[in-house]
C-alpha positions as CSV (number, residue, x, y, z in Angstrom):
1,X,-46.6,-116.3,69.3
2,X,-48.1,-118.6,72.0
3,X,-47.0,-121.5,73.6
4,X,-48.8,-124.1,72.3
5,X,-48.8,-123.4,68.9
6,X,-44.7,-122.9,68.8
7,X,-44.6,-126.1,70.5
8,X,-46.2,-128.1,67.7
9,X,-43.8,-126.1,65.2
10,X,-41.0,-126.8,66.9
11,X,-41.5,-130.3,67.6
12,X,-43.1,-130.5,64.0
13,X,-42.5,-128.4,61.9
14,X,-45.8,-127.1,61.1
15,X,-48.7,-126.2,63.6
16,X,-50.6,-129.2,62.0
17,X,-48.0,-131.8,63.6
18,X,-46.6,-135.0,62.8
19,X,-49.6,-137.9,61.7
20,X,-51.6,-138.1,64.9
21,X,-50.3,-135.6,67.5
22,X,-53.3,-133.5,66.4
23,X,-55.5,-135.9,66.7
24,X,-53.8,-136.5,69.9
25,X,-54.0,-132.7,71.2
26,X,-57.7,-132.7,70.3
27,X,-58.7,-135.6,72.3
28,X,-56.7,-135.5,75.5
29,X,-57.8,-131.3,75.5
30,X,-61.3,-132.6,75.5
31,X,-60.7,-135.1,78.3
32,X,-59.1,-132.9,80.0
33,X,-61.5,-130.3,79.7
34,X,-64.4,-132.8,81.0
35,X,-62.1,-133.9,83.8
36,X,-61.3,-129.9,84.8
37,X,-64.8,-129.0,84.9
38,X,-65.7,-131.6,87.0
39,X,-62.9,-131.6,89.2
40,X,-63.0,-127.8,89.4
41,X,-59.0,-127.6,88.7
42,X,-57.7,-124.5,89.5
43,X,-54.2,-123.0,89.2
44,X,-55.0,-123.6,85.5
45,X,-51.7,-121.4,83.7
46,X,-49.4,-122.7,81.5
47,X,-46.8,-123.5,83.8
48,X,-49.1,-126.4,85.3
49,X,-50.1,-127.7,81.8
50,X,-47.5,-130.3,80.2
51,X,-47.8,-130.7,76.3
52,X,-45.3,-134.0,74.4
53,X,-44.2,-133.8,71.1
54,X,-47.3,-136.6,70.7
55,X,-50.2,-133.8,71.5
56,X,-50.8,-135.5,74.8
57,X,-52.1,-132.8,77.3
58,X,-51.7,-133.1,81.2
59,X,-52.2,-131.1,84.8
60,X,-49.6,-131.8,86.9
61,X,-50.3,-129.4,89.8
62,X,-53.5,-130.5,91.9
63,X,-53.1,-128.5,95.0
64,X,-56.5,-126.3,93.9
65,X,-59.3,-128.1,92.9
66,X,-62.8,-128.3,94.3
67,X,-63.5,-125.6,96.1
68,X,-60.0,-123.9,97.0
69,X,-58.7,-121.2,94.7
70,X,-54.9,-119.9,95.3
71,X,-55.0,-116.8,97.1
72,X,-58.8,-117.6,98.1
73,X,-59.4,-115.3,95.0
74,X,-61.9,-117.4,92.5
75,X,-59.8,-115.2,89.6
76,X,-60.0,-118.7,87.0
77,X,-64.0,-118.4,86.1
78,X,-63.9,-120.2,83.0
79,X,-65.2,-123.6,83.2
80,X,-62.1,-125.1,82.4
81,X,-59.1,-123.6,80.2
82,X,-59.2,-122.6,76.6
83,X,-57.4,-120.5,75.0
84,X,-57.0,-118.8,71.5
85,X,-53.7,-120.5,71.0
86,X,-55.4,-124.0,71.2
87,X,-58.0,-122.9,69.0
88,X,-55.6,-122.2,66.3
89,X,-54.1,-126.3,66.7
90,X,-57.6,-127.0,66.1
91,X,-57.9,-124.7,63.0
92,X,-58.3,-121.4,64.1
93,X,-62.0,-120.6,64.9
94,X,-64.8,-122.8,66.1
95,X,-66.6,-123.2,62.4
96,X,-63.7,-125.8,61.4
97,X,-64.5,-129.8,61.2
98,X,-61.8,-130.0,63.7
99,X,-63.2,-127.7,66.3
100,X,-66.4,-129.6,65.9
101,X,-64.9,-132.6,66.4
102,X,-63.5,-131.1,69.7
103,X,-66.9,-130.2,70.7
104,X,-68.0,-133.6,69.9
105,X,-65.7,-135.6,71.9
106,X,-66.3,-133.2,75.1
107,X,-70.4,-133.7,74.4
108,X,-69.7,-137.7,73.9
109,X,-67.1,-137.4,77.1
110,X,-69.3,-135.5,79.2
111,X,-72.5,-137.3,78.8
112,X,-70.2,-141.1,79.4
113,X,-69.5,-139.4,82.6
114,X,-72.7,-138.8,84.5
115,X,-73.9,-142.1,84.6
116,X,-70.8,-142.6,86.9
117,X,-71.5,-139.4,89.2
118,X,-72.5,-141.7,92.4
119,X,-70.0,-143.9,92.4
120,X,-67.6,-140.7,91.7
121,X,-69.3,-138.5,94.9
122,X,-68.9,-141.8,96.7
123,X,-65.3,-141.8,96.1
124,X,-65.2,-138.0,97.1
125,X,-67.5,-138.3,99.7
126,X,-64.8,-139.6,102.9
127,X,-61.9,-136.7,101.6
128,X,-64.3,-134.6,103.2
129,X,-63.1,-135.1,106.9
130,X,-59.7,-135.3,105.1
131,X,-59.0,-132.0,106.7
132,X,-57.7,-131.4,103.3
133,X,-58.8,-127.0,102.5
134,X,-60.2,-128.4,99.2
135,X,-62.9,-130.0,100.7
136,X,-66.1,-127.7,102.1
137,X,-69.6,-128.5,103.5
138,X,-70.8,-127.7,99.9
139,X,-68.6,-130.0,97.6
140,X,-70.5,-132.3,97.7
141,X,-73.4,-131.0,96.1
142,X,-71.4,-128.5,94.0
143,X,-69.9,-131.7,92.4
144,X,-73.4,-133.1,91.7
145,X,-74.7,-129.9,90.1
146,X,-71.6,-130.1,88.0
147,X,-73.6,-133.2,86.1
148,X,-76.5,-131.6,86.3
149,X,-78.4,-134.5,87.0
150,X,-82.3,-133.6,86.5
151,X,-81.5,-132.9,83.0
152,X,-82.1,-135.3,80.3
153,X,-79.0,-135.9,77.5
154,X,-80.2,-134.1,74.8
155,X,-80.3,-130.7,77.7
156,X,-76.8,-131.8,79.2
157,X,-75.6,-131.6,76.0
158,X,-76.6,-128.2,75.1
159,X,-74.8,-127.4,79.1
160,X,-71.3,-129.1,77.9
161,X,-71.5,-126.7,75.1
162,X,-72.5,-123.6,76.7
163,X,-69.1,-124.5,79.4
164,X,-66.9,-124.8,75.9
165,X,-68.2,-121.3,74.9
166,X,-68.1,-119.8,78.0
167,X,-64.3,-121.1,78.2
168,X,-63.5,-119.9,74.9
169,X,-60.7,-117.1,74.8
170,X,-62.1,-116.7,78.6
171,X,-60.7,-112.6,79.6
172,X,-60.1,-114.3,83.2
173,X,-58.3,-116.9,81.3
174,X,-56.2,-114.5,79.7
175,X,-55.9,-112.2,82.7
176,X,-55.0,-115.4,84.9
177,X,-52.1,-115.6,82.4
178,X,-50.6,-112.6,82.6
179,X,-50.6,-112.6,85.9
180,X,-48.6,-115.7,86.2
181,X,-46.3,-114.1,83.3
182,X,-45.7,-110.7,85.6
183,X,-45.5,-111.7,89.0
184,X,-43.6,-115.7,88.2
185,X,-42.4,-115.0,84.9
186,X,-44.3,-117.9,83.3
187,X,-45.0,-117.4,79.7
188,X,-47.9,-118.0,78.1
C-alpha cells in the first residue's frame, strides 16, 4: 500500500484522519500543487515530500526548480505531483465532493496568484545573474507563460484544470518513483 495513505492510517487510524487532517491534506496539496507548477519544482519523489500527522504537505528539497532537472534529464513531466495514493485521501477518484473541492481550491489558488505574477518575476528577475544553474535566459518568460497572462479567468481556469488532469496518476510520475525506489531505495 502507498505511502501516503498508510500514513494517515497509522497516524489515524483510518485513511479519513483525525477531524481536520483531511481537510488539512487537501488544502496544503492544492497550495502546493499551485506553488510546484509555478516554481517548476523538480526532484518531486517521495523522499523530498514531508507529510504530519495534521495532513500538512511540504517540499523540503529545492535544489531543482525552474529550469534545472537532476541529471539534466526533464524525466518529472507532470505539471506538478499527483499521485493515485493522494487520490484515494481524497476519496478515491475525481467524481467525489472531495476531489472537487481539491480542484476548487487549486482553480481559486491559481487564479489569486496571477494578479501577483509582476511583482513575483520582479523578485525572480536579479537570481538570474545569480550564477545559480536554475536560472536560464528563458526563465523568465517560461515563468510568465506559466500564468498565462493573455487569458481571461474564466480560460485560466479551464488551464489550472487541464495541469490537475494532466498530473493525475502521471506514468512519468510513477516512473520517476520507481526510479528513486531502485536506484536510492526510497519507497513510494
Amino acid at each position: 500500500m502507498a505511502t501516503q495513505i498508510l500514513y494517515f492510517q497509522v497516524r489515524t487510524g483510518r485513511v479519513n484522519g483525525i477531524p481536520g487532517s483531511k481537510n488539512n491534506f487537501i488544502k496544503f496539496l492544492a497550495a502546493y500543487s499551485i506553488a510546484s507548477y509555478l516554481l517548476q519544482f523538480k526532484d518531486r519523489y517521495n523522499g523530498n515530500i514531508m507529510y504530519d500527522d495534521q495532513g500538512h504537505v511540504s517540499h523540503i528539497d529545492f535544489g531543482f526548480c525552474f529550469d534545472i532537472v537532476p541529471g539534466g534529464v526533464k524525466f518529472e513531466v507532470a505539471p506538478f505531483k499527483l499521485t493515485y495514493e493522494m487520490i484515494v485521501v481524497m476519496g478515491g477518484n475525481q467524481n467525489t465532493q472531495v476531489f472537487r473541492w481539491f480542484e476548487e481550491l487549486c482553480i481559486k489558488g491559481y487564479l489569486a496568484c496571477r494578479p501577483y505574477m509582476d511583482t513575483i518575476v520582479r523578485y525572480v528577475t536579479p537570481m538570474l545573474e545569480s550564477g545559480l544553474p536554475c536560472f536560464k535566459e528563458t526563465t523568465i518568460k517560461n515563468l510568465r507563460s506559466r500564468f498565462v497572462p493573455s487569458k481571461g479567468e474564466k480560460d485560466a481556469s479551464v488551464h489550472m484544470r487541464g495541469l490537475i488532469r494532466k498530473s493525475m496518476e502521471s506514468y512519468y510520475t510513477k516512473g520517476y518513483d520507481e526510479f528513486q525506489r531502485l536506484t536510492n531505495g526510497i519507497p513510494y
